[in-house]
MITORKOL-255884 format. One record per residue (C-alpha): x, y, z; residue in one letter. Coordinates in steps of 0.2 Angstrom, whole numbers, plus 5000, padded with zeros to 4 digits. Layout:
% MITORKOL-255884
NODE    u    v    w residu
NODE    X    Y    Z      A
...
% end
This chain:
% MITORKOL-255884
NODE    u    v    w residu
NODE 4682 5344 4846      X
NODE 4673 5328 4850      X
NODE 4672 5323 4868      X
NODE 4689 5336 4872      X
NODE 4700 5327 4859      X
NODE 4703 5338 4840      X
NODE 4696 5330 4825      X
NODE 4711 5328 4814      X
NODE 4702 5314 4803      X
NODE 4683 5309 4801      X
NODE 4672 5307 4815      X
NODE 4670 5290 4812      X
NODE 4689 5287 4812      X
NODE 4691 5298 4827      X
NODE 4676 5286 4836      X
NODE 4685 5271 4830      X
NODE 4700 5277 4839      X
NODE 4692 5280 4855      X
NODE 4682 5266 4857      X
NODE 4663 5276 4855      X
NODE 4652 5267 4848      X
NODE 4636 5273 4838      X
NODE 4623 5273 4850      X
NODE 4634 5283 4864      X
NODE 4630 5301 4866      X
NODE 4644 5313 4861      X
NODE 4649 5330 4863      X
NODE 4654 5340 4848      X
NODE 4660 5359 4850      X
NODE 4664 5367 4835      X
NODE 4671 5384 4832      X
NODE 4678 5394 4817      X
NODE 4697 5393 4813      X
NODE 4697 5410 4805      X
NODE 4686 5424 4807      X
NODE 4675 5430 4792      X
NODE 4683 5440 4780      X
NODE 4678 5459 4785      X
NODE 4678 5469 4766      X
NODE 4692 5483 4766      X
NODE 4687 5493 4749      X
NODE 4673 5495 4735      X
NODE 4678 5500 4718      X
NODE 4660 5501 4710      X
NODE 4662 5496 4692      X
NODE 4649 5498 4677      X
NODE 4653 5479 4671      X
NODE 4656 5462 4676      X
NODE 4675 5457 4683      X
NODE 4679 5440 4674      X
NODE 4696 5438 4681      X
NODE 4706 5446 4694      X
NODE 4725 5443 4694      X
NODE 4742 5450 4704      X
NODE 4754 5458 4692      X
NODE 4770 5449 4695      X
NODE 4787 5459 4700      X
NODE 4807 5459 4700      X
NODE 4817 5456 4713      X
NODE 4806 5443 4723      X
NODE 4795 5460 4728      X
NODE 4778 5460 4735      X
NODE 4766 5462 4720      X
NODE 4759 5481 4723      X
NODE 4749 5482 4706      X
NODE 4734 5469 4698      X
NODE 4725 5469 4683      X
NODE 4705 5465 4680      X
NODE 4698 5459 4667      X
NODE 4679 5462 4663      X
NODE 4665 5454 4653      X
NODE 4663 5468 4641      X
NODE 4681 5466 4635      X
NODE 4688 5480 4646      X
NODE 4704 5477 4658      X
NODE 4710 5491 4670      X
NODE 4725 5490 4681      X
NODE 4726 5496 4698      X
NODE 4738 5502 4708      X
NODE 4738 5492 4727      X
NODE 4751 5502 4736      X
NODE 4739 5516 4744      X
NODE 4722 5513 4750      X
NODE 4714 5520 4738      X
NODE 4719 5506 4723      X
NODE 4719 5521 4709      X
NODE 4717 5516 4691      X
NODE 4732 5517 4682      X
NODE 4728 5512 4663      X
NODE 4711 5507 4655      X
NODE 4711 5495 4638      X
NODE 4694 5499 4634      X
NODE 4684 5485 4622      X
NODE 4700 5471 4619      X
NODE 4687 5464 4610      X
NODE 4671 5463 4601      X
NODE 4660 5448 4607      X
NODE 4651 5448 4624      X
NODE 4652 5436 4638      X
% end
């Protein structure tokens, strides 16, 4: 907020608009939208993830499963509907090269 009005735009816009000019004082108050994100679960893993991606379903249904893909060529897929994220299947070294 600048001066009790929300900045939708630039400030310089949102000065514009309320006739401030450069050398007035204003005040800013600034506060976050979202809070940060708090982490839920740790699946420690022996490799790098390179790509993490939602399995999609039938039916217009909540995705529940997701696959991850590492560096060394491994992907696992996990299974999201209990807290615990359990493995389901392990393709171990798709391929040969290193990323």
């Amino acid at each position: 907020m600048v001066n009790d009005v929300f900045l939708t735009t630039t400030l310089q816009e949102l000065m514009d608009k309320l006739s401030l000019q450069a050398e007035q004082v204003i005040t800013i108050w600034y506060s976050f939208a979202l809070e940060k994100p708090k982490q839920k679960l740790s699946i420690p893993q022996d490799e790098w993830i390179s790509a993490l991606k939602a399995l999609s379903h039938f039916k217009n249904l909540k995705a529940k499963t997701y696959v991850a893909a590492f560096f060394n060529g491994d992907i696992k897929i996990y299974d999201g509907k209990d807290k615990d994220h359990k493995e389901i299947i392990t393709v171990a070294g798709l391929h040969e090269d290193k990323i």
